[in-house]
C-alpha positions as CSV (number, residue, x, y, z in Angstrom):
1,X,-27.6,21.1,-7.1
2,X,-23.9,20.2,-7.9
3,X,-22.0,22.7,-9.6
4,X,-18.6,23.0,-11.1
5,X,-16.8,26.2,-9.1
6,X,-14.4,26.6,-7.1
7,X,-17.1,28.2,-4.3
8,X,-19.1,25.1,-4.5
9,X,-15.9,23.3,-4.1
10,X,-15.3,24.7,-0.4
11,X,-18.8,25.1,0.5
12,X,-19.0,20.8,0.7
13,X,-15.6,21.0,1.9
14,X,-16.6,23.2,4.7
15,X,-20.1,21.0,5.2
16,X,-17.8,17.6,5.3
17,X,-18.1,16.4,8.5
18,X,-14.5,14.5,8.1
19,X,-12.9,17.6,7.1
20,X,-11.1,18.1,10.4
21,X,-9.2,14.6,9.5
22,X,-7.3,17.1,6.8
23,X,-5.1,18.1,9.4
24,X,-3.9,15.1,10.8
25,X,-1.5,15.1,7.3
26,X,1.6,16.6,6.2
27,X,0.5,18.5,2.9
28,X,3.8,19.3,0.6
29,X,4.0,22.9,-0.5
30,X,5.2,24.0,-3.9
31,X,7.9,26.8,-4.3
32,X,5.0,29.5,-2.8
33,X,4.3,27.8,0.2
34,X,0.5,27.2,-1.4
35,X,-0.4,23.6,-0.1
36,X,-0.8,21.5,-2.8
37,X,-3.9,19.9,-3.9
38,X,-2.4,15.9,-3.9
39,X,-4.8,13.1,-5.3
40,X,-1.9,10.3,-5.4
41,X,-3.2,7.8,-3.6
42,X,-1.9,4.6,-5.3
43,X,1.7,4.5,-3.7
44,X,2.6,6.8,-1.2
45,X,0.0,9.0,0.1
46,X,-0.3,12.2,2.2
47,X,2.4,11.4,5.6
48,X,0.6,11.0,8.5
49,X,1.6,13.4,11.1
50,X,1.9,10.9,14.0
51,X,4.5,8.5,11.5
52,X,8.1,9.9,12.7
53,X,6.3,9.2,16.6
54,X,5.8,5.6,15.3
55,X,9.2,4.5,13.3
56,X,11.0,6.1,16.6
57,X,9.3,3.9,19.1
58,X,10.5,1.0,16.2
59,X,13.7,2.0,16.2
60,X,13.6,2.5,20.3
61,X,12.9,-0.9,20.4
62,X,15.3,-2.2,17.6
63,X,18.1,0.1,20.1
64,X,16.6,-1.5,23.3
65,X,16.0,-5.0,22.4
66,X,18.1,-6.2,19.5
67,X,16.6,-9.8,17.9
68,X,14.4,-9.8,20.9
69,X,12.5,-7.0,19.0
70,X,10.6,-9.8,17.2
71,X,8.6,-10.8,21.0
72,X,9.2,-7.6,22.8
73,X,8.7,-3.8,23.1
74,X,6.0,-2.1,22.4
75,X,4.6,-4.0,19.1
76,X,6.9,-6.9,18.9
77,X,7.7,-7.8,15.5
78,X,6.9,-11.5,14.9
79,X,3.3,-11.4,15.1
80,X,2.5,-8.0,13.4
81,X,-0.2,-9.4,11.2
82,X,-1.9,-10.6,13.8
83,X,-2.5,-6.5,15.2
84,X,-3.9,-5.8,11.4
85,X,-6.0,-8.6,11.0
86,X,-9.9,-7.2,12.6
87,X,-9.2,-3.6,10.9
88,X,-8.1,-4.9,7.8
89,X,-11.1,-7.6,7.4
90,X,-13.7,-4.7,8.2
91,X,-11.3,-2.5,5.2
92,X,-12.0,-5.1,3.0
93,X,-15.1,-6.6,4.0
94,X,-13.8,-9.8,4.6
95,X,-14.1,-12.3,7.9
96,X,-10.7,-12.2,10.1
97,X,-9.8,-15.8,9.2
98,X,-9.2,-14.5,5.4
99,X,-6.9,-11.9,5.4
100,X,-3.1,-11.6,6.4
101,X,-1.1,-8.3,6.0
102,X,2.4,-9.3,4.8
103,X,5.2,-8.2,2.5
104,X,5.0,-5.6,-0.4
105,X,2.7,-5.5,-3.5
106,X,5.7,-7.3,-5.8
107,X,6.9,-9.4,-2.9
108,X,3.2,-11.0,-3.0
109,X,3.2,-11.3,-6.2
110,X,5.8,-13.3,-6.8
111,X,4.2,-15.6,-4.1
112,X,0.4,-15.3,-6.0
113,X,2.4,-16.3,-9.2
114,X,4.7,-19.3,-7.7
115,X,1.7,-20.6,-5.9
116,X,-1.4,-20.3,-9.2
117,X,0.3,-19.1,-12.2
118,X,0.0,-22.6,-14.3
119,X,0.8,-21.7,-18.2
120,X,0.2,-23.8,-20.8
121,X,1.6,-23.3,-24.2
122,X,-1.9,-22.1,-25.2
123,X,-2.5,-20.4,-22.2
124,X,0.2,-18.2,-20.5
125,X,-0.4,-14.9,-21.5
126,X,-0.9,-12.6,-18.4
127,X,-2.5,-8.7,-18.6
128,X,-1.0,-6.5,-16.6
129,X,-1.7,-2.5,-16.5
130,X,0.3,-0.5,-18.6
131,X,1.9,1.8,-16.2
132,X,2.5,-0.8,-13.1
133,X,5.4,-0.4,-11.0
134,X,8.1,-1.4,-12.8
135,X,9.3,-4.2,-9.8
136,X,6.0,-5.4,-10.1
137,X,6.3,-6.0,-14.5
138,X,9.4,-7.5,-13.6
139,X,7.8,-9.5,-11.1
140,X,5.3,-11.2,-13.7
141,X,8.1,-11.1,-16.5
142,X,10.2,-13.1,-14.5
143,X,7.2,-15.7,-13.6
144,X,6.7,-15.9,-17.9
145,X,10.7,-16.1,-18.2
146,X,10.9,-19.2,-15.4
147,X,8.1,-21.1,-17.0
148,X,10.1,-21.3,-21.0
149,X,7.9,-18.4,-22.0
150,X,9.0,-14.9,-24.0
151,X,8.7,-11.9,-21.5
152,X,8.0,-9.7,-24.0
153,X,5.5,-11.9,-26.4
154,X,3.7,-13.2,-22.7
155,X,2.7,-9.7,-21.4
């Protein structure tokens, strides 16, 4: 039966059979050195402990090969989509052939936008979330502000 205390809490935390995967994480501490209890997920979540071992063997590589990064090293650069293609279609549920990891959230945007975004002078309004990323609002104001349209009346 679910309950609402903190003892039921850690009793299914202690039953989860992923808990162990807790400590592959950096948790930030607050001024006490208590761990805090961090539910952000949207942006930047928890560090993975093994990052700082992967940007280093990037920046190894960027020291040891120059350009040449982009075909050699450890995982050359040019065809780094191609390494995140099978995990990112079982993420997803998706086949292979349709997905492609590129760019950031606002970067794709723009590109979603320039390539569907087809406003008439009846239809151009576009809905975004309140509280998006402010690169990403700007993102869609600019695609309203390119086609004639009012930023500000078109969001």
């Amino acid at each position: 039966m679910y309950k609402t205390t903190y003892d039921f809490a850690t009793q299914l935390d202690n039953e989860d059979e992923l808990s162990h995967i807790r400590n592959n994480f950096h948790i930030p501490k607050d001024n006490n050195g208590k761990e805090w209890l961090y539910f952000t997920g949207n942006s930047l979540g928890l560090q993975p402990k093994t990052t700082k071992a992967y940007l280093q063997q990037e920046l190894d590589d960027w020291a040891n090969y120059g350009v040449e990064g982009h075909f050699e090293g450890e995982t050359p650069w040019l065809p780094y989509h191609e390494f995140l293609t099978e995990k990112m279609a079982k993420i997803v549920g998706a086949k292979p052939l349709e997905v492609v990891v590129m760019n950031t959230l606002t970067t794709n945007l723009h590109l979603l936008m320039v390539s569907f975004y087809q406003p008439t002078k009846r239809k151009y309004k576009i809905i975004i979330e309140s509280d998006a990323f402010p690169s990403d609002r700007y993102a869609v104001q600019s695609q309203l502000q390119f086609h004639g349209f009012d930023a500000d009346e078109g969001l």
